[in-house]
C-alpha positions as CSV (number, residue, x, y, z in Angstrom):
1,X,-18.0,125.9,-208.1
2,X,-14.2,126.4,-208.8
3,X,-12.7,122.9,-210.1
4,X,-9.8,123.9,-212.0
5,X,-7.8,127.0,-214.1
6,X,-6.6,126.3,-217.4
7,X,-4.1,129.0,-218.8
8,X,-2.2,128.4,-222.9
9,X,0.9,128.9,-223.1
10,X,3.6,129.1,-226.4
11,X,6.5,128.0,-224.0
12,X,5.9,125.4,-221.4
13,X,9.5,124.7,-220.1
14,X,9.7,129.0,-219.5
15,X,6.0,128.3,-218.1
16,X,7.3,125.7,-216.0
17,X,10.0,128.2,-214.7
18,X,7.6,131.0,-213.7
19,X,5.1,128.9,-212.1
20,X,7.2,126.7,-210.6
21,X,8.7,130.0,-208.3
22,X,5.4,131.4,-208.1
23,X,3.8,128.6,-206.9
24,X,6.8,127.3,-204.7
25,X,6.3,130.6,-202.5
26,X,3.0,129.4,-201.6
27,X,4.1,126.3,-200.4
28,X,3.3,124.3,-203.7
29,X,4.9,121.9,-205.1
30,X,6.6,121.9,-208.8
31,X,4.2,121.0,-211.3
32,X,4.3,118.0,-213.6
33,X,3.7,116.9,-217.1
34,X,1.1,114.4,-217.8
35,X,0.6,112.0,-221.1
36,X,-0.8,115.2,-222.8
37,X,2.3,117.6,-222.2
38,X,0.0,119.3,-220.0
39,X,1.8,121.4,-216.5
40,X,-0.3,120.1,-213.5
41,X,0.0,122.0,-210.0
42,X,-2.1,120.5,-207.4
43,X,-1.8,122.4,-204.1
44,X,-4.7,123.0,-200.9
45,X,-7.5,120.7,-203.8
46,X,-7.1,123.0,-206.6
47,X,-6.0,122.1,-209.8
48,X,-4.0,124.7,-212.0
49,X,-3.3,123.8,-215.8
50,X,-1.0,125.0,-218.1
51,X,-1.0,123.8,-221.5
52,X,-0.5,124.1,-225.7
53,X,-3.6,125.6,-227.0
54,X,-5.4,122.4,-228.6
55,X,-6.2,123.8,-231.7
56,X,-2.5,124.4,-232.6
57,X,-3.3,128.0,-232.7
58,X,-0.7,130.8,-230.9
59,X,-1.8,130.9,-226.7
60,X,-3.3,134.6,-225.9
61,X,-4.3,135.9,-223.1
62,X,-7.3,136.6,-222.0
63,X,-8.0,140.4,-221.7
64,X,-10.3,141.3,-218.6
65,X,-9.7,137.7,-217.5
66,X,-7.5,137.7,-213.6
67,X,-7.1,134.3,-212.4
68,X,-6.6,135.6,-208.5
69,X,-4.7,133.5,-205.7
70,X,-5.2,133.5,-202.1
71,X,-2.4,133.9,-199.9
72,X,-1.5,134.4,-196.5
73,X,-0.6,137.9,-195.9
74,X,1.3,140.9,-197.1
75,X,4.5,139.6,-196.7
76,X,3.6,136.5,-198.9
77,X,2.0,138.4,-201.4
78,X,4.8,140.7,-201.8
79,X,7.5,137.0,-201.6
80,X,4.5,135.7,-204.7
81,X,5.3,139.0,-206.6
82,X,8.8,139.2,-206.3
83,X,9.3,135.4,-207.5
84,X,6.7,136.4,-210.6
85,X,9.1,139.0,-211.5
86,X,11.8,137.2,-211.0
87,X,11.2,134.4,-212.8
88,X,9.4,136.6,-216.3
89,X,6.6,137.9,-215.3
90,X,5.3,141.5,-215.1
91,X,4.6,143.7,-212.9
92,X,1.2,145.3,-213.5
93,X,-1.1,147.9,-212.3
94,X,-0.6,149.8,-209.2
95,X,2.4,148.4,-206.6
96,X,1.3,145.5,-204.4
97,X,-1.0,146.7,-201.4
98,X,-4.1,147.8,-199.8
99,X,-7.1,148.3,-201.9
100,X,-10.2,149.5,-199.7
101,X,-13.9,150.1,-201.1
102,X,-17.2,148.8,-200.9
103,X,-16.3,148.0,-196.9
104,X,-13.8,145.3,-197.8
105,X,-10.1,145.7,-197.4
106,X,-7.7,143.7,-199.6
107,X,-4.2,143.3,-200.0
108,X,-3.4,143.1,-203.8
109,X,0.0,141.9,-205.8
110,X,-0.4,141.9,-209.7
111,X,1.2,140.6,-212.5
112,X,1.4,139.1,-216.0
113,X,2.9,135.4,-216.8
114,X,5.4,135.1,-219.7
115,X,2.0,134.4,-221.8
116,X,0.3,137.9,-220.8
117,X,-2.0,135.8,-218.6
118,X,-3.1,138.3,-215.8
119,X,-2.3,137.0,-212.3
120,X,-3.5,138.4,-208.7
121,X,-2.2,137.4,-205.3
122,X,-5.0,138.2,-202.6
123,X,-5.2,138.4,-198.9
124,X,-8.5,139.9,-197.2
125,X,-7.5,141.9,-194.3
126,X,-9.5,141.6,-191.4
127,X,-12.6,143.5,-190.9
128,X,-11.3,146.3,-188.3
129,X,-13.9,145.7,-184.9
């Protein structure tokens, strides 16, 4: 049912920056600003949004919201990360790795945009035979 993820932001041009490498190590391309001002990244037919807050109120985030992105494999989740951090972000919560429970195995990489949005690269390790 996924169509799109919208995120505010107080700062485009340092948004711009930060998901412009985070997005780049997944093969993205450098988003774009429509008639609205809005940040468009189009990558794999999803849509990812960054804009002003239309009410002209101050961008928050959104606390218990993770907007979660699939990635290839350890090594690009740990690439993701390091870009995040390197371009403002935040590393959050435990080191990137493996979180097992529940029978499912997932490799995990969090962190925070520039805004305090709450970010997650995922890759589901296979199910061991």
């Amino acid at each position: 049912m996924y169509s799109h993820m919208m995120v505010g932001s107080n700062d485009l041009d340092r948004s711009k920056t930060f998901y412009d490498a985070l997005f780049g190590v997944l093969g993205g391309k450098p988003g774009f600003q429509d008639p609205k001002g809005r940040l468009i990244y189009r990558h794999n037919g999803s849509l990812f949004l960054v804009t002003r807050p239309i009410d002209g109120e101050a961008a928050t985030h959104g606390n218990g919201s993770t907007i979660g992105f699939a990635v290839d494999g350890p090594e690009q989740a740990n690439a993701w990360h390091e870009a995040g951090v390197a371009a403002g972000g935040t590393a959050v919560e435990d080191p990137p790795g493996v979180r097992s429970g529940s029978g499912l195995s997932l490799y995990l990489a969090y962190l925070r945009d520039p805004d305090g949005n709450k970010l997650c690269a995922m890759h589901r390790k296979p199910e061991a035979a």
